[in-house]
C-alpha positions in Angstrom: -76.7 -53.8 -28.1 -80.2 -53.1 -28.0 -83.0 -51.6 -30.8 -85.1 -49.3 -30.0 -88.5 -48.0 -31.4 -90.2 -45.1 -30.3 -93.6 -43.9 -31.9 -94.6 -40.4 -29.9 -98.7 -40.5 -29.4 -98.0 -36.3 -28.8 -98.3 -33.3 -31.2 -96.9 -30.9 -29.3 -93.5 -29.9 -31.7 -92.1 -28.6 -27.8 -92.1 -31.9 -26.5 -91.1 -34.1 -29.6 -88.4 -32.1 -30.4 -87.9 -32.3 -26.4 -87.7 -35.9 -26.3 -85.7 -36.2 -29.5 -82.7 -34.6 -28.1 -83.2 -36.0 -25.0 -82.4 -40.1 -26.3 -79.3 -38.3 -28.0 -78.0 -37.5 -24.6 -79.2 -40.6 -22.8 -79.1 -43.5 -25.5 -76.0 -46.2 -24.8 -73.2 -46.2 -27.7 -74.1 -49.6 -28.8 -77.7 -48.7 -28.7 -79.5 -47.6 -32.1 -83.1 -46.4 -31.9 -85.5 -44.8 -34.7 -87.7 -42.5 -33.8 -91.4 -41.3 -35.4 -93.3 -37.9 -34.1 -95.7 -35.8 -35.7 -96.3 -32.2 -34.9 -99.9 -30.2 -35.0 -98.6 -27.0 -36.1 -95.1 -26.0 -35.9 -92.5 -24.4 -37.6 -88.9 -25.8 -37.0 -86.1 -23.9 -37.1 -82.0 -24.6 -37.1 -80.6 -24.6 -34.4 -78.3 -21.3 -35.8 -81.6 -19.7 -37.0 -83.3 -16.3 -36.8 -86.8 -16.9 -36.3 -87.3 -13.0 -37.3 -86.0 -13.4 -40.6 -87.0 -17.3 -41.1 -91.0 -17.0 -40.0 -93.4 -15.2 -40.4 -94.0 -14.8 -36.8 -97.3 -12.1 -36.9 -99.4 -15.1 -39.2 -98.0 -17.8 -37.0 -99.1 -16.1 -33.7 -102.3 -15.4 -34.9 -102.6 -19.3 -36.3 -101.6 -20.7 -33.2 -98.4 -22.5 -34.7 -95.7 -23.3 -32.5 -92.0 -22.2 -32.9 -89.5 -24.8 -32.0 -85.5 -24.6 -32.3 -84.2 -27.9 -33.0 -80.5 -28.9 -32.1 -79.4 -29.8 -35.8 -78.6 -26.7 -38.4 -80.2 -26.7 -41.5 -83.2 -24.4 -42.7 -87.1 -24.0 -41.2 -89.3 -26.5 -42.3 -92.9 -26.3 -41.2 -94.8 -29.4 -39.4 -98.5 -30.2 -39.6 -100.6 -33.9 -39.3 -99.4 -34.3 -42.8 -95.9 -34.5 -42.0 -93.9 -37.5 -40.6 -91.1 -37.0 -38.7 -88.3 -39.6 -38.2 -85.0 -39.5 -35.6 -82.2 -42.3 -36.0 -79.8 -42.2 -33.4 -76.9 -44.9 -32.9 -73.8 -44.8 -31.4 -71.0 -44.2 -33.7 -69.7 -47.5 -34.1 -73.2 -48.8 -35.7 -74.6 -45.1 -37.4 -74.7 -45.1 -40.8 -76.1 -42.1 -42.5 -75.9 -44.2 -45.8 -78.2 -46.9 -45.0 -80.4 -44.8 -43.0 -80.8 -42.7 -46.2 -81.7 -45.9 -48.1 -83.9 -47.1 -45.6 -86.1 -44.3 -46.5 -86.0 -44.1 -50.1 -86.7 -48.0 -50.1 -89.8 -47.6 -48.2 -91.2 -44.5 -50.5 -90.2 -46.6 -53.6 -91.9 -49.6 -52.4 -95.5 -47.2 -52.9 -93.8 -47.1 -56.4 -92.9 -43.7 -55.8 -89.5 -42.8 -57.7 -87.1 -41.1 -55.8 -83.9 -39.5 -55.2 -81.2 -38.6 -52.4 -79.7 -34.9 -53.8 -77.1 -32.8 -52.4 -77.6 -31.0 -49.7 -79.4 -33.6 -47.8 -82.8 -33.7 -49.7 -84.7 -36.4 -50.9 -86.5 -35.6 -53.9 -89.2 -37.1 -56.3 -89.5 -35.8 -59.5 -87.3 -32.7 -58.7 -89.1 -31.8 -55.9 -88.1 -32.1 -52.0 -90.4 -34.0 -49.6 -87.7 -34.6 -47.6 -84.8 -32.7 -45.9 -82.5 -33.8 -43.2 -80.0 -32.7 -40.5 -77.7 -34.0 -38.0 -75.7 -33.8 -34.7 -72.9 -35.4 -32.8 -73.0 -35.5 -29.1 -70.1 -37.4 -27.7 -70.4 -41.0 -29.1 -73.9 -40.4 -30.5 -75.0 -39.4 -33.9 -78.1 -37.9 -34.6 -80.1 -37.8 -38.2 -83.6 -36.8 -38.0 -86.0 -35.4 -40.8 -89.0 -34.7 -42.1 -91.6 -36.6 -45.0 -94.3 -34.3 -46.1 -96.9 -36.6 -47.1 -100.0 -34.6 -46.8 -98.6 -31.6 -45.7 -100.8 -28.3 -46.2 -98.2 -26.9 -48.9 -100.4 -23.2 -48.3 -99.9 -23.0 -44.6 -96.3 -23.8 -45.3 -95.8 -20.6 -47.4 -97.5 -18.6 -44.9 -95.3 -19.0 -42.1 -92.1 -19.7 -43.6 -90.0 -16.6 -45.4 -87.7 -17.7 -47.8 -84.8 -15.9 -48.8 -85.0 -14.1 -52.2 -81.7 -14.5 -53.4 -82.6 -18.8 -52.6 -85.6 -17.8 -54.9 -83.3 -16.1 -57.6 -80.9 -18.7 -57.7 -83.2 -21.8 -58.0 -85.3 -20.0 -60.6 -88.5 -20.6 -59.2 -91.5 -18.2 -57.7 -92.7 -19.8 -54.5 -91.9 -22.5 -51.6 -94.8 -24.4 -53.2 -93.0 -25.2 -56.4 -90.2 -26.6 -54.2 -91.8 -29.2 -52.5 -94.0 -32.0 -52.4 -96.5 -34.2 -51.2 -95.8 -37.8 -51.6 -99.5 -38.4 -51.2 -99.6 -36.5 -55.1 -97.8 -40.0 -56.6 -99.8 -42.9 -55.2 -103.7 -43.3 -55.4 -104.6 -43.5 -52.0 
């Protein structure tokens, strides 16, 4: 059984998202390696997503923001040098979505940062996401990757990303903006 840690040194969300799928199909079953990457500019989308009805594609073209489809589902997040992206994958026998989960609330918590894992894979602090996260299965490996907006440029986010209105209508709130967080708006730094 080995441990592996891999820190990308690219932006590009082509080739992180690349290589992130790659160890799924080329890590050992008894292996277990985390993963960090962060992405320039980049919107993500599931892997069962339309990009025509997820992004706003005319504003991201003109920006210069990439559109990547990852290989989990879930919903289009958008990536920028205030976002940190993290990847566990493990064999089956040693993944544990659980402690992986707790793994990253412990380390936000320990910037005295109070936060919470809610339903539908979201990890929130003071009602508001700064994380979401998705998975795969690929033989004998598990996959569970997501994001932590930290300084993320909340504006640019709204621009590219088109949220349903009936999401909207059912949360009860106006924008993306209100939905998310920074968790650079808790600490002092």
């Amino acid at each position: 059984m080995s441990n592996w840690l891999y820190v990308s040194d690219s932006g590009d969300g082509w080739r992180n998202l690349g290589v992130d799928e790659y160890f799924i199909e080329n890590l050992k079953p008894d292996d277990m390696l985390l993963y960090f990457y962060i992405n320039r500019s980049a919107v993500i989308i599931g892997r069962g997503q339309n990009p025509w009805a997820e992004c706003n594609l005319a504003a991201m073209e003109r920006d210069d923001v990439q559109l990547v489809r990852r290989i989990t589902g879930g919903g289009a997040v958008f990536h920028d040098e205030g976002n940190l992206n993290f990847s566990f994958i493990a064999g089956e026998g040693i993944y544990d979505v659980q402690r992986q989960l707790n793994l990253i609330l412990q380390a936000v918590q320990s910037f005295g940062i109070p936060c919470e894992f809610s339903g539908r894979n979201d990890l929130l602090a003071d009602g508001r996401k700064f994380s979401g996260n998705a998975f795969c299965a690929r033989g004998g490996i598990r996959q569970h990757h997501g994001t932590l907006l930290l300084r993320s440029d909340l504006g640019r986010l709204q621009n590219y990303l088109q949220v349903d209105p009936r999401k909207m209508k059912a949360k009860g709130v106006s924008s993306v903006r209100s939905r998310v967080c920074n968790l650079s708006e808790f600490t002092e730094a």
